[in-house]
C-alpha positions as CSV (number, residue, x, y, z in Angstrom):
1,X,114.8,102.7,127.3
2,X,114.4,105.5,130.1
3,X,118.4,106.5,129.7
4,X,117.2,106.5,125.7
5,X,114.2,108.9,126.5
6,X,116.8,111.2,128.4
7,X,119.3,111.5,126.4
8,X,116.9,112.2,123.7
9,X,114.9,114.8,125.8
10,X,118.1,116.5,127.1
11,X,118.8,116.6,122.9
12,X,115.5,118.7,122.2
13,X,115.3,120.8,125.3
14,X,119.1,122.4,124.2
15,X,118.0,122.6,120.7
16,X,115.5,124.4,121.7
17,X,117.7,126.4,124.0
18,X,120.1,126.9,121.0
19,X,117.0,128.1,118.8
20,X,115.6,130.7,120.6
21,X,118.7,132.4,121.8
22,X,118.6,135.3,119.7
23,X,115.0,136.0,120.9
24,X,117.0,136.5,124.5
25,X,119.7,138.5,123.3
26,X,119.4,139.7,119.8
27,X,117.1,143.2,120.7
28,X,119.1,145.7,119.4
29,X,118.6,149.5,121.1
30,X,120.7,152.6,120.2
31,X,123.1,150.5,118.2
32,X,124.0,148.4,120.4
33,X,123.3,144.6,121.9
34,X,120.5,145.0,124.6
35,X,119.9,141.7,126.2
36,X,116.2,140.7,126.4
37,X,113.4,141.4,129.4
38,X,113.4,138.9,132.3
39,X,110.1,137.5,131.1
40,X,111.3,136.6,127.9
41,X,114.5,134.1,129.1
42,X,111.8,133.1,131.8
43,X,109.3,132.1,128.5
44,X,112.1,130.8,126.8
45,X,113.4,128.5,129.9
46,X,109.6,127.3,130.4
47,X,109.2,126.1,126.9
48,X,112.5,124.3,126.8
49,X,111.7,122.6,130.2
50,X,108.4,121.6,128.4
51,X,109.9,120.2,125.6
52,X,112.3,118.2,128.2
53,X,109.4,116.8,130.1
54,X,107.1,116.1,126.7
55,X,110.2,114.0,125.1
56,X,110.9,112.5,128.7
57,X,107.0,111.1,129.0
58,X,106.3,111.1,125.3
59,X,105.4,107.7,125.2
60,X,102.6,108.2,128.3
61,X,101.3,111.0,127.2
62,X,101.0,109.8,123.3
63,X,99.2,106.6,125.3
64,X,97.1,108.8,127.2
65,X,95.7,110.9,124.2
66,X,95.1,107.8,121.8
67,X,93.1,106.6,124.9
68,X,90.8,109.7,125.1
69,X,88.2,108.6,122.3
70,X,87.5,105.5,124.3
71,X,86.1,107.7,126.8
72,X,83.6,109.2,124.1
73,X,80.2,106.9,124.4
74,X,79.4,106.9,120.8
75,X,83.7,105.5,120.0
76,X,82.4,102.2,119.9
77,X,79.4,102.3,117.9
78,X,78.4,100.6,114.8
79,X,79.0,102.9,111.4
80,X,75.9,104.4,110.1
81,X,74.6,102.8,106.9
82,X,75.3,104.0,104.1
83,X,71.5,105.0,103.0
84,X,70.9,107.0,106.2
85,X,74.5,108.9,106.5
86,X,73.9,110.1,102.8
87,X,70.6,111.5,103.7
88,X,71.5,113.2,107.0
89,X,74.6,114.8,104.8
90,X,72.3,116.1,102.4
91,X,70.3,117.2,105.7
92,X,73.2,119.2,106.9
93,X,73.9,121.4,104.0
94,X,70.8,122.1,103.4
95,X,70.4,123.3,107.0
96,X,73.7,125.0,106.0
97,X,72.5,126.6,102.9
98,X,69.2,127.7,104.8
99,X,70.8,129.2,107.7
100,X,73.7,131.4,105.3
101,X,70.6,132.7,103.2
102,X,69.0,134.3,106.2
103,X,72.3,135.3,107.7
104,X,73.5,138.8,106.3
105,X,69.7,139.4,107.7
106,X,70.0,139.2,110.9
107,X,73.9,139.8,111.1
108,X,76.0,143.2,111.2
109,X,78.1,144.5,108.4
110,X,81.3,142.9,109.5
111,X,79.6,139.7,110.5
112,X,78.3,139.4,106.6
113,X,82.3,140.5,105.2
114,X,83.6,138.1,107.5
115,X,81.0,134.9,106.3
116,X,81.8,136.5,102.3
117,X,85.7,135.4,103.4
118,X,84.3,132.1,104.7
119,X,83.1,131.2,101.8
120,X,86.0,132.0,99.7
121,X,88.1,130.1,102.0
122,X,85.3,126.9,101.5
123,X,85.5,126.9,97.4
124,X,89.1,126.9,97.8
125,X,89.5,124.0,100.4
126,X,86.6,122.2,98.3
127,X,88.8,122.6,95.0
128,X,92.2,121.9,96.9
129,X,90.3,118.9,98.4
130,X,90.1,117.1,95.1
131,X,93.6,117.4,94.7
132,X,95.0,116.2,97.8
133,X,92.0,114.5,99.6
134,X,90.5,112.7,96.6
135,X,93.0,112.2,94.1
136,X,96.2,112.4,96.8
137,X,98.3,114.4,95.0
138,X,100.2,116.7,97.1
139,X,100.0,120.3,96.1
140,X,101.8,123.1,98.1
141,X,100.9,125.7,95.4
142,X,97.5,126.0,95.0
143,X,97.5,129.4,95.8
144,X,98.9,130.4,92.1
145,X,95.2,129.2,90.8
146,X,93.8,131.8,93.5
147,X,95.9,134.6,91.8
148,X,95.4,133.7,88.4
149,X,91.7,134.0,88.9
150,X,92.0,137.1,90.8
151,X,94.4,138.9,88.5
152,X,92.3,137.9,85.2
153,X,89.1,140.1,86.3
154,X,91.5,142.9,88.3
155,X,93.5,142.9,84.4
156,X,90.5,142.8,82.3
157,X,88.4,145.2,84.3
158,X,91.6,147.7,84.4
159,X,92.6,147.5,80.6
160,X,89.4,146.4,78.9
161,X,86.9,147.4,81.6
162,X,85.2,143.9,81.3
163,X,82.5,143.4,84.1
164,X,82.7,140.8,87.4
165,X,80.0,138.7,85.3
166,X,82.7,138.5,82.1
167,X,85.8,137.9,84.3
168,X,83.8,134.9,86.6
169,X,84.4,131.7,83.9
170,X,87.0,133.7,82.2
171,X,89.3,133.6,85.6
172,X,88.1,130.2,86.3
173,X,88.6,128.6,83.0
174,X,92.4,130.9,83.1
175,X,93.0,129.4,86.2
176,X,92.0,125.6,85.0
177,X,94.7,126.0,82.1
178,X,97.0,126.8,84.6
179,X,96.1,124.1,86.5
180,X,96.4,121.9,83.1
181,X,99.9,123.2,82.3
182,X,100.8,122.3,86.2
183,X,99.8,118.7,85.7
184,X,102.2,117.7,82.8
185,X,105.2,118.1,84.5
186,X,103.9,116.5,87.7
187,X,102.8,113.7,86.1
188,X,105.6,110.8,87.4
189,X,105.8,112.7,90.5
190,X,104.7,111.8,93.8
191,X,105.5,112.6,97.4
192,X,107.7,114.9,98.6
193,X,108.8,115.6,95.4
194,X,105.8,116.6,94.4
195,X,105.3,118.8,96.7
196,X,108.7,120.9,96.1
197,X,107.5,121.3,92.1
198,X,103.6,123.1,93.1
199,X,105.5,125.2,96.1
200,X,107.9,126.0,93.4
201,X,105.2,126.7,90.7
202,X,103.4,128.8,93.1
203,X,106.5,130.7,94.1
204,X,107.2,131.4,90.4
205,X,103.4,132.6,90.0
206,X,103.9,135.3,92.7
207,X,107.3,136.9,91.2
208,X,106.2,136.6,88.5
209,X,103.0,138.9,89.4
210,X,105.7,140.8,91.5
211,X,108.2,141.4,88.6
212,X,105.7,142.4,85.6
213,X,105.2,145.8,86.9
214,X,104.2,147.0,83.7
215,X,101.1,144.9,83.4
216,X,100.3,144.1,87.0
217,X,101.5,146.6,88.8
218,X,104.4,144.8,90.7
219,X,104.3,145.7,94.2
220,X,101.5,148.2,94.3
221,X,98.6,146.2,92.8
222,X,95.6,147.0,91.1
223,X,93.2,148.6,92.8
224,X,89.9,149.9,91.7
225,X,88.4,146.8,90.7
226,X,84.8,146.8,90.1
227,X,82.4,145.3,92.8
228,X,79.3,143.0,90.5
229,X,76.3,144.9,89.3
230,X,72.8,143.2,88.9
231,X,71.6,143.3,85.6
232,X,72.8,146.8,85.2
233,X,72.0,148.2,88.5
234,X,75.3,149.1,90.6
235,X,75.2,149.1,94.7
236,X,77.5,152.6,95.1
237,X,76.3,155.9,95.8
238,X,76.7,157.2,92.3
239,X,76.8,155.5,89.0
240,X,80.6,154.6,87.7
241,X,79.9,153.3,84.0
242,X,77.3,154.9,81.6
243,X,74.5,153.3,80.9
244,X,73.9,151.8,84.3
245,X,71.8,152.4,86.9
246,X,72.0,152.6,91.3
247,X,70.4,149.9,93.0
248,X,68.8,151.7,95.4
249,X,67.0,154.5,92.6
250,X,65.8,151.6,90.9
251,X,64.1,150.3,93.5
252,X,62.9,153.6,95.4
253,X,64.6,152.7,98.5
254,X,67.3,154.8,100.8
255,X,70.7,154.5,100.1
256,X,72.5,151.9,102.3
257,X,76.0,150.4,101.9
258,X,75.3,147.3,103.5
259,X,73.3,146.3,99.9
260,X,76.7,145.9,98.0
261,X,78.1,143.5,100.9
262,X,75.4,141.2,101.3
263,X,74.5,141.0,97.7
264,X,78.9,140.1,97.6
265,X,78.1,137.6,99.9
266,X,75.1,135.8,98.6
267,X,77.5,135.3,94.9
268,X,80.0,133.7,97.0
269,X,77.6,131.7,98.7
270,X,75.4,130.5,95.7
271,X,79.3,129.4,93.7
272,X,80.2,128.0,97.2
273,X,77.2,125.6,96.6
274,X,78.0,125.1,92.9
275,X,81.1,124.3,93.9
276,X,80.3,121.9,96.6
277,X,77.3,120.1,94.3
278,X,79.3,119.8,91.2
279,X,82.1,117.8,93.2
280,X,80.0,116.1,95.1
281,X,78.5,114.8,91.6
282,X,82.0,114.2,90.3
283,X,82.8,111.9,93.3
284,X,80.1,109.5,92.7
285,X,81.0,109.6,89.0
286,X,83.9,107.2,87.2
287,X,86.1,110.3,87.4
288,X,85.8,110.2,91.4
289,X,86.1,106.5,91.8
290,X,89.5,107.0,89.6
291,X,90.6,109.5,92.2
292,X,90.4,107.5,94.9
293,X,91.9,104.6,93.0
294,X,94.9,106.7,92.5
295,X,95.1,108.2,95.8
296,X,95.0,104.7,97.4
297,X,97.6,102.4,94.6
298,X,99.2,104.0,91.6
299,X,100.4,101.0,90.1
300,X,97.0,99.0,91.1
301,X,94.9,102.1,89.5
302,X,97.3,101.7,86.3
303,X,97.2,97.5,86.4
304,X,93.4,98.2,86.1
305,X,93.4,100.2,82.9
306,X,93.3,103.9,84.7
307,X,95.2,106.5,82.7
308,X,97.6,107.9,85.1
309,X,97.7,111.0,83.1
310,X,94.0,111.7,82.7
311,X,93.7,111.0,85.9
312,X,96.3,113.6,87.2
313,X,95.6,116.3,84.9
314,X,91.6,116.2,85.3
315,X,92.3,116.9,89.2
316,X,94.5,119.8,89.0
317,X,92.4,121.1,86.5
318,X,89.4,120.7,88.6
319,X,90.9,121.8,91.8
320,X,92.3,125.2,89.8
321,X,88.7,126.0,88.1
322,X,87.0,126.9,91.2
323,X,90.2,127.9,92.9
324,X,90.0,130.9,89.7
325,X,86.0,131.1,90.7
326,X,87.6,132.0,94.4
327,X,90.1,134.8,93.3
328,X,87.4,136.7,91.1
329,X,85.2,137.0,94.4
330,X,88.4,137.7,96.4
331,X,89.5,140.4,93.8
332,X,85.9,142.1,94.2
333,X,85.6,142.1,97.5
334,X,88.9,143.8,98.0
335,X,88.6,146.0,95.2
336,X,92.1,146.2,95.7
337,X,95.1,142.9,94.9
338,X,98.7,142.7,95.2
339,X,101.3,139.9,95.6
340,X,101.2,139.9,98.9
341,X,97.6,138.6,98.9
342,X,98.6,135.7,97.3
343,X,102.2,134.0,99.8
344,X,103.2,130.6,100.5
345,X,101.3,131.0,103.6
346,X,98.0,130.8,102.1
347,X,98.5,127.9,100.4
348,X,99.7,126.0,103.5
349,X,96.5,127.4,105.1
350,X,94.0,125.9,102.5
351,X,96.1,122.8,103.2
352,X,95.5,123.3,106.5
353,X,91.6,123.5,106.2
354,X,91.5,120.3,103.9
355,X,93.5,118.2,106.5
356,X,91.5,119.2,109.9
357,X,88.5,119.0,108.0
358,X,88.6,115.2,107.0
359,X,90.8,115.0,103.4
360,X,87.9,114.0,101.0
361,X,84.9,114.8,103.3
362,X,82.7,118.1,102.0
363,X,81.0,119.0,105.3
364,X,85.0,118.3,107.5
365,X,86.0,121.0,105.1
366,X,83.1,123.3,105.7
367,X,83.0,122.6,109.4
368,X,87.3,123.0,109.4
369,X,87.0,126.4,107.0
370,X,84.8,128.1,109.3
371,X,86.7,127.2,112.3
372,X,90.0,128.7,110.9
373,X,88.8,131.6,109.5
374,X,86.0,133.0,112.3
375,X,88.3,131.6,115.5
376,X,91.2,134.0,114.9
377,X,88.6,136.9,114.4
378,X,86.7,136.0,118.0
379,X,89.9,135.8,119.7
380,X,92.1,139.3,118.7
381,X,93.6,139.3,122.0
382,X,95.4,136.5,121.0
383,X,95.9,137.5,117.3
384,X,100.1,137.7,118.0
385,X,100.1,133.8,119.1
386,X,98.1,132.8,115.9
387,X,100.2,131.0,114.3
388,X,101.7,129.1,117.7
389,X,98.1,128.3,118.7
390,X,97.5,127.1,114.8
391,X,100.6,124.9,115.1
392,X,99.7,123.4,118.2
393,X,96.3,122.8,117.1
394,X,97.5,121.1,113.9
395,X,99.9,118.8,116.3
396,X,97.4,117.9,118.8
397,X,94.6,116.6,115.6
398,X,97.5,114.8,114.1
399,X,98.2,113.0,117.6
400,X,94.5,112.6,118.7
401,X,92.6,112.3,115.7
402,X,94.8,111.7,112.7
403,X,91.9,111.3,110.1
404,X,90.7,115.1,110.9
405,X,87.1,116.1,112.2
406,X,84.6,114.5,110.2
407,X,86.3,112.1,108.3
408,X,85.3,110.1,104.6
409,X,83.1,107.2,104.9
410,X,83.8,105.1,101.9
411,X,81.2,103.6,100.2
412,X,80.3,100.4,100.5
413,X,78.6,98.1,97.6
414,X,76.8,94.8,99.4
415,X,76.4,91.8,97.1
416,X,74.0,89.3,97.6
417,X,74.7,85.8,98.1
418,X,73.5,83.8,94.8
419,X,71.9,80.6,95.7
């Protein structure tokens, strides 16, 4: 076993040797082959002696990680009935909700933009979450439903000057027949091969966007997309569509452009709580229970009478409405879209969010959105080791706690014994 665990470390340290030669000689300068700084070989050497010494004592250290929750006091404890963990949850997001109303308050401008992405990124991971952690269907793509909700209000405000209050349900209900069309294919998919058709789908979304440069500008976007007025009133400096009025003349106060952010962020936040109630509702409905049913036995869900096919469809559909409720917000906020918003890499992000959170728990998601969204912002000095510090935080919860942060308790139904 120990000549095993060499031969198998020795394996990965040279791959990784083999890998990351052209970091150490690949720097080209004035034409020609430069070979790279001493620190860089030195890095290079360090992580492939690291790799040797985590595949030498792989099977220690994985021992000594699953050991670290005994050390917790509350590991052992008895689950929380079911009663009392409802009513702490509903607890919690109200203290949530209370605490984000008060926030753009007390906070700074870029404090209040940065919770307004927050909560974009939480109704996307709470959409994407019925997908994968409810209904376990795999989806790699679920960025398309972003775009197709952003582009439908940048589209409609551009060539029919149709308002952010128009474009909301109109993106959203756009981006659930999206969804819809997805699930038909998909339907006797699962697995891995699942996963190839939405990265596809997604992929194709994004050229798509990228090649129609007649209607969506290709490349250079749409910009100029209108930020939300309140019944009428607009938040700018000067009035941009007749007939409409500034916020701030209205109400006799001094112009401020913080007005326009926060009253951004408290939209987001009042869908972000539609978004979490009305799944929330769904989950304890017939539609939830057939979710789970799916996610855990196909062919036990079908046995039972489930249609596989309603089943399917009504989850991407679901998970692509307020995925479209996401993009219109994004879209505002940015007042400016291109493909490029919308990569591969966001989608794996989401997934990223749904699986550290807990797959099916509301709060994990919450709780794992606002983790991966503010962390990177608190720590720019590490903003070039993102990703590596992502991937190595992804690695570690997969190791040490496989089920993600808070985790779904499932529900329990006690019958009493009949005399």
């Amino acid at each position: 076993m120990a000549a095993h665990n060499f031969k198998h470390a020795l394996f990965c340290a040279v791959i990784t040797l083999i890998i990351a030669y052209p970091i150490m000689g690949l720097d080209l300068g004035g034409g020609t082959l430069v070979p790279a700084d001493t620190s860089v070989v030195i890095s290079v050497v360090i992580g492939a002696i690291v790799v040797f010494l985590f595949q030498l004592f792989r099977d220690n250290i994985l021992g000594t990680l699953g050991s670290l929750p005994r050390v917790n006091p509350l590991a052992g404890r008895e689950p929380m009935p079911q009663a009392k963990r409802l009513k702490l949850e509903t607890w919690v997001l109200t203290g949530f909700i209370v605490l984000a109303l008060f926030w753009p308050f007390v906070a700074s401008r870029g404090a209040v933009d940065l919770a307004t992405l927050v909560l974009i990124y939480v109704m996307l991971a709470l959409g994407l979450n019925v997908v994968v952690g409810l209904a376990g269907l795999l989806d790699l793509g679920y960025v398309a439903f972003y775009a197709v909700g952003a582009y439908t209000f940048a589209m409609l405000s551009q060539y029919y000057g149709v308002s952010f209050w128009v474009a909301l349900p109109l993106g959203a209900i756009l981006a659930a027949l999206f969804g819809l069309v997805l699930g038909f294919p998909v339907l006797r998919l699962r697995g891995d091969y699942l996963a190839i058709v939405t990265l596809g789908f997604g992929e194709i979304i994004r050229i798509l966007l990228n090649n129609m440069t007649n209607l969506t500008g290709g490349p250079n976007g749409i910009g100029g997309i209108p930020e939300p007025t309140l019944f009428g009133m607009e938040f700018g400096w000067r009035v941009k569509e007749e007939g409409n009025t500034s916020f701030h003349e209205t109400f006799g106060i001094a112009y401020a452009s913080e007005h326009k952010i926060i009253f951004l962020y408290l939209i987001a936040l009042v869908l972000a709580v539609i978004t979490a109630l009305v799944i929330r509702r769904l989950m304890r409905m017939p539609v939830g229970r057939a979710w789970e049913a799916l996610r855990e036995d196909e062919i036990a869900a079908r046995s039972l009478g489930l249609s596989r096919t309603a089943v399917k469809l009504s989850a991407f559909t679901i998970g692509a409405f307020f995925a479209g409720f996401a993009g219109t917000v994004f879209a505002s906020k940015q007042g400016f879209i291109s493909p490029e918003s919308f990569v591969f890499l966001e989608s794996a992000i989401i997934l990223a969010i749904v699986v550290l959170g807990g797959m099916g728990s509301q709060i994990g998601v919450i709780l794992a959105a606002i983790a991966v969204t503010v962390l990177p912002e608190l720590a720019r000095e590490f903003s070039e080791y993102r990703m590596l510090i992502f991937g190595a935080a992804m690695v570690l919860m997969m190791v040490w706690r496989p089920q993600g942060l808070l985790p779904m308790r499932r529900t329990h139904i006690e019958l009493k014994a009949q005399e």
